[in-house]
N, C-alpha and C positions, 0 to 999 in steps of 0.2 A: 450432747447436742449434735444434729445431724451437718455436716458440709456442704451447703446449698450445691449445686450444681445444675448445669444449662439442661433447658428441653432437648431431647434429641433433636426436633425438628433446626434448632436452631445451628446442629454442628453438622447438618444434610450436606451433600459434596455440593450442591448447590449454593448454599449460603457461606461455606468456607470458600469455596473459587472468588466469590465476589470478593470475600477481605483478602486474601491474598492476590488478586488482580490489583487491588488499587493500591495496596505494598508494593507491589511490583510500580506500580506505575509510577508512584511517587518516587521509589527510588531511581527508578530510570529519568525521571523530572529534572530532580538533583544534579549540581552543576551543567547539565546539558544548554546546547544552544540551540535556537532555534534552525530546522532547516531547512534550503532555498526553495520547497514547496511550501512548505508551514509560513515562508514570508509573504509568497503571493496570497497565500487563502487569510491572512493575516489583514493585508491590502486592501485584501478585494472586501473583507466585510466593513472595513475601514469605510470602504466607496458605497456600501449597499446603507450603512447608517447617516452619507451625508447625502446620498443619491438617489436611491430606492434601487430596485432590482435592476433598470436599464445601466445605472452606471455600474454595478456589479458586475454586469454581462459585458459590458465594453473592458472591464479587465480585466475578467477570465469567461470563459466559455462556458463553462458550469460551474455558475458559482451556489451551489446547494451547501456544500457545508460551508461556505463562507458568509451563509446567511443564517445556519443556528449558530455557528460563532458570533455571530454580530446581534442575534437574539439571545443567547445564551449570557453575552455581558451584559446586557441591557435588562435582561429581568435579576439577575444576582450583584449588579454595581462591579463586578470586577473587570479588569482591562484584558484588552481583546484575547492579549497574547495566554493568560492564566483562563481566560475563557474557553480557549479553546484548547488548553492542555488539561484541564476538568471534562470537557466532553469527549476526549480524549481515553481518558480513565474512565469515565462511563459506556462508554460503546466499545471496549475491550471487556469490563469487567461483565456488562450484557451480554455479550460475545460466546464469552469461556462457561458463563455459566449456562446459557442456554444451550451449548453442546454438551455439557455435562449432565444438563437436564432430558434432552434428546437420548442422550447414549442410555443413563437408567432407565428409561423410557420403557424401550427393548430389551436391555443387558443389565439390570441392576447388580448383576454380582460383578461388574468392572466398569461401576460407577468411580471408584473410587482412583482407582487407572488410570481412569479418564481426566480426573484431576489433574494428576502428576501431568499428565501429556500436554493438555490445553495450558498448562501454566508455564512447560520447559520446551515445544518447539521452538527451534531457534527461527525459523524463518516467520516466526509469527509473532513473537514477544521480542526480538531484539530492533525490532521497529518501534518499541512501547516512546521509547526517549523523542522522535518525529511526528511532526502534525502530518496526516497523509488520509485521501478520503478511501483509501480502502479500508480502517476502521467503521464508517460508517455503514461501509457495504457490507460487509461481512458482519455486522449486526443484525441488520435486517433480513438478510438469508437464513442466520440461525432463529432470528425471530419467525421468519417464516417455513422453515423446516419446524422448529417446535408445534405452531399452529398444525402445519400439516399434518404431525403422526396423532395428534390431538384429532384432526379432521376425522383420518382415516380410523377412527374408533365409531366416533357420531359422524358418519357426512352429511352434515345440510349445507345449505345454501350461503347462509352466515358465514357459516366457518370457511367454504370456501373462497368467497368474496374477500376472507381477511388476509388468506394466505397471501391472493393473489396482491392484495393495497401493498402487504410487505415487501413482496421482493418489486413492484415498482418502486417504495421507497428506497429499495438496496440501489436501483437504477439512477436515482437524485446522486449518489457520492460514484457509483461508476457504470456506466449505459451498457457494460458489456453483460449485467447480470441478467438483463431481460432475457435472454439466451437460456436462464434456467427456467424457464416456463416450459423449455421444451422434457427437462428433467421430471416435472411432475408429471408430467403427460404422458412420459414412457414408464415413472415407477407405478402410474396406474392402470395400466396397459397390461402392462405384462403381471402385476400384482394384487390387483381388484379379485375379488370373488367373481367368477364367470357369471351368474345370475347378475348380478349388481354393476357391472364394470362400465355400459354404455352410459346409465346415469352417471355414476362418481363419473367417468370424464366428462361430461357433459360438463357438471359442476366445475370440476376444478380448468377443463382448455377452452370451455364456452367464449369467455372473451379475452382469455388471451388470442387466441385464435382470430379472430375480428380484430382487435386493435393490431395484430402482425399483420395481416393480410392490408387493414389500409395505411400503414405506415408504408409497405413496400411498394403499395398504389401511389404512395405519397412521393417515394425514392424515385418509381421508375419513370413518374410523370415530370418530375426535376422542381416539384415543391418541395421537399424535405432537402432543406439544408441543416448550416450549422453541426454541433457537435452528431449528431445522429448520425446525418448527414454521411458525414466523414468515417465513421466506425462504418456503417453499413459498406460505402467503401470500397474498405479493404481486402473486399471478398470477388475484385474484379483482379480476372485474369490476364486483363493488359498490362495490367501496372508490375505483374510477377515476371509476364514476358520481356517487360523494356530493363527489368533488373537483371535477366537472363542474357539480355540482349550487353547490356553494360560487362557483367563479368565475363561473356566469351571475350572479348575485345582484350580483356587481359591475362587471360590464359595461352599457354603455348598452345601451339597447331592441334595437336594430336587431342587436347584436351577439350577444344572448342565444343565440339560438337555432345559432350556431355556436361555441358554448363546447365543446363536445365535441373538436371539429378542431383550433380553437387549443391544446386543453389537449395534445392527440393531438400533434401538428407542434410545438409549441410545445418541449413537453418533450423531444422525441427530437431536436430541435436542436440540443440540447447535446451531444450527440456529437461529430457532426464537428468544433462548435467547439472543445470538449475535445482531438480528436484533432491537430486543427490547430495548436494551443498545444503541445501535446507532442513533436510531431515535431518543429517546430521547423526548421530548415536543412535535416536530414534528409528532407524531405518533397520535396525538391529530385531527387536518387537516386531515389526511389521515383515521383514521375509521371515520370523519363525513362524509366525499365524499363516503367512501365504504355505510356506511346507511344511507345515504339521500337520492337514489332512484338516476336514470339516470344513473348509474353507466358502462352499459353496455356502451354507445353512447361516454362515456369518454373512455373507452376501445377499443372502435372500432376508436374515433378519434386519439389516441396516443399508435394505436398499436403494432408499431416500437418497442418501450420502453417496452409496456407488455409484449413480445416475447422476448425480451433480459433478463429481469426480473427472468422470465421462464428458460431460457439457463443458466445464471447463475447460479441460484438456485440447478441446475443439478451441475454443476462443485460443486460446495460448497459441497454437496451431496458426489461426488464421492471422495472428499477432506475428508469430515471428517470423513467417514466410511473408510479409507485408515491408517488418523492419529490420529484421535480421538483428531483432535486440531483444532480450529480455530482464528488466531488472528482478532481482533477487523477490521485493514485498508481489509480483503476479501473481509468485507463484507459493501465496500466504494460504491462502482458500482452499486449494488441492489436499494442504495439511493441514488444516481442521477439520474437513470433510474426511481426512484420512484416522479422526482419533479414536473411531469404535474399533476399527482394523489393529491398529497400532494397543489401546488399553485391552483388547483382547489377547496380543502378543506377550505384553508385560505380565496378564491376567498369567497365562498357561505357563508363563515362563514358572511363575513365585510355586504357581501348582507342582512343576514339577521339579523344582528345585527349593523347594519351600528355605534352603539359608541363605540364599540369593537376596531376600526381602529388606532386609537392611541395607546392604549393596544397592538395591534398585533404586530406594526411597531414597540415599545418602546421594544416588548420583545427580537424581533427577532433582534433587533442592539445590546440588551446587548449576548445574542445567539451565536451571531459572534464575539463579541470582546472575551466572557469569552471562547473559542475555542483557541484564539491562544494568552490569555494574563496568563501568568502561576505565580501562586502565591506559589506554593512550592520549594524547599530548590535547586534546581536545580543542578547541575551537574562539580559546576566548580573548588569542587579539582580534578577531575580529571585532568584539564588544570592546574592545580599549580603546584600538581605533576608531569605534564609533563616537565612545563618548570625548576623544578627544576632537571632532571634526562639529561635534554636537555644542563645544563650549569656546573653541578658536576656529571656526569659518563659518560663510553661509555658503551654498549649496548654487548661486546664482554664476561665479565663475569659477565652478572648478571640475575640473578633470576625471569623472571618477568611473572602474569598471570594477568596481567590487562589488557586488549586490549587498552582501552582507554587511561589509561596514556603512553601504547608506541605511540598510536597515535600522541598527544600532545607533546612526545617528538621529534617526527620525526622519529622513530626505525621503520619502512618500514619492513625494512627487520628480526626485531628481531624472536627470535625463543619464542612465546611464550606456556605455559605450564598450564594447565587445571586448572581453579579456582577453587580455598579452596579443594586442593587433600592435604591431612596434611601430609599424611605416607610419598606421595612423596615430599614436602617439608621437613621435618627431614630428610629424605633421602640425598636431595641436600644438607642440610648442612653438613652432616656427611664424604659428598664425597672431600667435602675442593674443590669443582670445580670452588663457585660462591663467588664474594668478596661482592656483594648485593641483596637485596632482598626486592623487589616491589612486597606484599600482596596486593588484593583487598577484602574489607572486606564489607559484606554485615549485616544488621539489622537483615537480617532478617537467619543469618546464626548460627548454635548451635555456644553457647561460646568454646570460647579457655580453653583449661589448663593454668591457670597462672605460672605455670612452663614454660612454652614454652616462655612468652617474660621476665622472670628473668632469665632464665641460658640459651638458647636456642640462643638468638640472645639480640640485642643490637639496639633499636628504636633511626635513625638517625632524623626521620620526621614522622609526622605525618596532613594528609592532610584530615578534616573530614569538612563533611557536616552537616546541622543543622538537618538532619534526622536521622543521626546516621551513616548513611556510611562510611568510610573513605579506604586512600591509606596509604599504612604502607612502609616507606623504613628504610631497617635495615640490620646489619652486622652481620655476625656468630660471638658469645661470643668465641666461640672457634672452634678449626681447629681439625678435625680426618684425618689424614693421611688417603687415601686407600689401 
C-alpha cells in the first residue's frame, strides 16, 4: 500500500510561506500586549462602528485600517482587538508570500531562499506581536509589484489599471507609498522594449500622472489639507532652514556656520544606521551578492524591487531631514524589497559552499522564531492594573497618564494627562478634584522625592514589572480645598 503524500503544488514556497507566516504570527500573538498604536487604531474603529467614518477621522487622521478592523469584526463576530490581530496575520502572511511569488517569478532557483529571508528579517517579522498600518501597506505593494511583473508579460490596460488601484490601496494604511508610482515609471523607462516602451508607460504613469499633477494643484492652491496635506509638507525648505537656524544657536562659534551640513549628514545618517540594525545577520548574503560579480544582471532581473528601494529611500530622506527621527518598522519595506538581493546571496553562498546548507537553514529558523519569541519582562501589569481600575473605580474622578492601563480598563473615553508632568500632578492633588491617581512609572525616569509618596499621597497598588516599570494607584493623603 502506497503512503499517500501532498500534491507538489501544495508544498510550492508559496503555499508553505503562508503557513509558516501565520505560525509565526500566532506565536508572536501569545502573551503579547497590545501596543500604544494598536490602542488608537483599536479606538478609532471602536468610533467608526458607533460613528461612521466622520467620528473615525476626528480620532485619528487616517483611519483606513481602523475601518477593516471595525469591518473585519463585524463580518467574523469577533472583538475588535482579535480582529485586528487576524488581519494582522493575513496581511503579513499576503505579504511574504507574494514576495516569494514575485522573486520565483524571475529567479525560481532561489525561490526557496527567499523563503527563509521573508520569514527571518528581523526588521520586518519582529513587529509581527504590534497592530501597525504598515502591514497593510506593504501588502498591497507586494500585491501590486506581483500584478505588475504579471503586467509586464501581457501589458493591457486592465492589468495596468490594477497595479495602479493596489498601490493606492497601500496609500489607505501609509500616504507615503504613492511615491512608488514614480518607481513603475522608471522601471519602465529605462526597462520596456524600446519599440513598446511609450505605450507601456502610457499604461502604467497615464493617471498616476494626472491624479499627482492635481493633488500638487490642490497643495499649492492651499486646498489640500489634512493628512496629505501635511506629508507633502515636509518637502519645504523653510522648515529645514528654521531647524538649521535652531541648532546653530547651540553650537560653539567656530561650528555655526556649518549647521546646515551637520543637520544635512547628520540626519540622513540614520539610515544606514537604521538599515544596519535591521538587516541584522542578513546583511551578510546581501554584500556577498553586492561582491561576487554579476551583480548588475541581478539588478536588471529584479528591477521592480531596485527602483522601489530607490523610491523609498527618498521618502526615508525627506523623513528624516524633516524629523531627525526614524523608527526601526520605516525602515521594514527597504528589506523586503531587499529579498531577491539577499535569497540570491544565501543562493550562491550554499552553491559555493554546498556544507554550509544545514548552517544556513538552522540559522535562519532560530532567525525567525527568536523575532517573535520574546524573552523580556513584557508588559502585563499594565493589564492588572487595568483590570483592577476596571472592577474598583469609575474613570469620572481620577487622575490617569497611562494610556495603557486606561486601555485595559476599557476608559475609551477617559480624559488622559501627559506622563510623569509632577508640578502638574501636585497640582491635581492640591485641587481636591481627583479621588485617584493612576501613575505610569518608567526605569528609566529621574527618581521621585520620597516626600511625595509619604505625605503626598497614599499607594493603594502597586503593579510592577520585572524590569522595573510599574503602574502606581494611589489616593491624596490629604484634601486642599480650592
Amino acid at each position: 500500500m502506497k503512503t499517500p503524500t501532498l500534491p507538489p503544488r501544495l508544498l510550492s514556497p508559496t503555499n508553505v510561506t503562508v503557513v509558516l507566516s501565520f505560525m509565526l504570527s500566532l506565536v508572536a500573538r501569545l502573551g503579547s500586549e497590545v501596543n500604544r498604536d494598536g490602542m488608537l487604531y483599536i479606538a478609532t474603529a471602536q468610533a467608526f462602528l458607533d460613528g461612521g467614518f466622520t467620528a473615525a477621522k476626528a480620532s485619528f487622521a487616517w483611519p483606513f485600517l481602523s475601518i477593516a478592523i471595525a469591518l473585519v469584526a463585524k463580518i467574523t463576530g469577533l472583538g475588535l482587538e482579535n480582529a485586528a490581530y487576524l488581519l494582522n496575520a493575513l496581511f503579513m502572511a499576503g505579504t511574504c508570500a507574494l514576495i516569494v511569488a514575485c522573486v520565483s517569478r524571475r529567479s525560481p532557483e532561489i525561490a526557496w531562499p527567499a523563503v527563509l529571508v521573508v520569514l527571518s528579517l528581523p526588521g520586518v517579522n519582529e513587529y509581527r506581536n504590534e497592530l501597525l498600518r504598515e502591514f497593510g501597506c506593504w501588502f498591497f505593494i507586494a500585491l501590486a509589484w506581483w500584478l505588475a511583473l504579471r503586467w509586464e508579460d501581457r501589458p493591457r490596460w486592465t492589468g495596468a489599471i490594477a497595479v495602479q488601484a493596489a498601490l493606492a490601496c497601500a496609500a489607505l494604511f501609509r500616504p507615503e507609498a504613492l511615491i512608488l508610482y514614480a518607481s513603475l515609471i522608471a522601471w519602465q523607462f529605462f526597462g520596456a522594449p524600446r519599440s513598446d516602451r511609450w505605450r507601456r508607460l502610457a499604461m502604467i504613469a497615464l493617471l498616476p500622472l494626472v491624479a499627482g499633477v492635481a493633488l500638487l494643484a490642490a497643495y499649492f492652491s492651499g486646498q489640500l489639507g489634512g493628512r496629505l496635506g501635511a506629508d507633502l509638507g515636509r518637502f519645504s525648505l523653510n522648515r529645514f532652514d528654521e531647524k538649521t537656524s535652531a541648532l546653530a544657536g547651540s553650537l560653539i562659534e567656530y561650528a555655526r556656520g556649518q549647521a546646515r551640513s551637520i543637520l544635512l549628514f547628520g540626519s540622513l545618517a540614520l539610515i544606514p544606521v537604521k538599515l544596519v540594525q535591521k538587516f541584522g545577520i542578513l546583511l551578510l548574503p546581501l554584500a556577498y551578492v553586492a561582491l561576487s560579480g554579476n551583480i548588475k544582471e541581478l539588478l536588471c532581473r529584479h528591477a521592480l524591487f531596485a527602483w522601489g528601494i530607490v523610491l523609498h529611500l527618498l521618502v526615508l530622506s525627506i523623513f528624516v531631514l524633516d524629523l531627525q527621527f526614524l523608527a526601526g518598522r520605516y525602515v521594514g519595506l527597504i528589506l523586503l524589497l531587499a529579498t531577491p538581493f539577499i535569497a540570491a546571496g544565501l543562493h550562491r553562498l550554499i552553491e559555493r559552499y554546498p556544507r554550509w546548507r544545514l548552517a544556513v537553514f538552522s540559522a535562519a529558523v532560530l532567525l525567525a522564531c527568536a523575532n517573535v519569541i520574546s524573552t523580556g519582562p513584557g508588559k502585563g501589569h499594565f493589564a492588572e492594573a487595568g483590570k483592577w481600575l476596571a472592577t474598583n473605580a469609575a474613570s469620572s474622578r481620577v487622575y490617569i497618564d497611562s494610556s495603557r492601563t486606561a486601555y485595559h480598563a476599557g476608559w475609551s473615553g477617559a480624559s488622559l494627562a501627559e506622563r510623569n508632568r509632577r508640578e502638574a500632578i501636585r497640582d491635581a492633588i492640591d485641587s481636591g478634584e481627583f479621588d485617584l491617581f493612576v501613575l505610569e512609572l518608567s526605569r528609566k525616569d529621574p527618581p521621585w522625592n520620597s516626600d511625595f509618596w509619604t505625605s503626598s499621597v497614599v499607594v493603594l497598588k502597586r503593579f510592577e514589572s520585572r524590569n522595573g516599570d510599574a503602574v502606581i494607584i494611589a489616593r491624596p493623603s490629604e484634601r486642599t480645598p480650592r
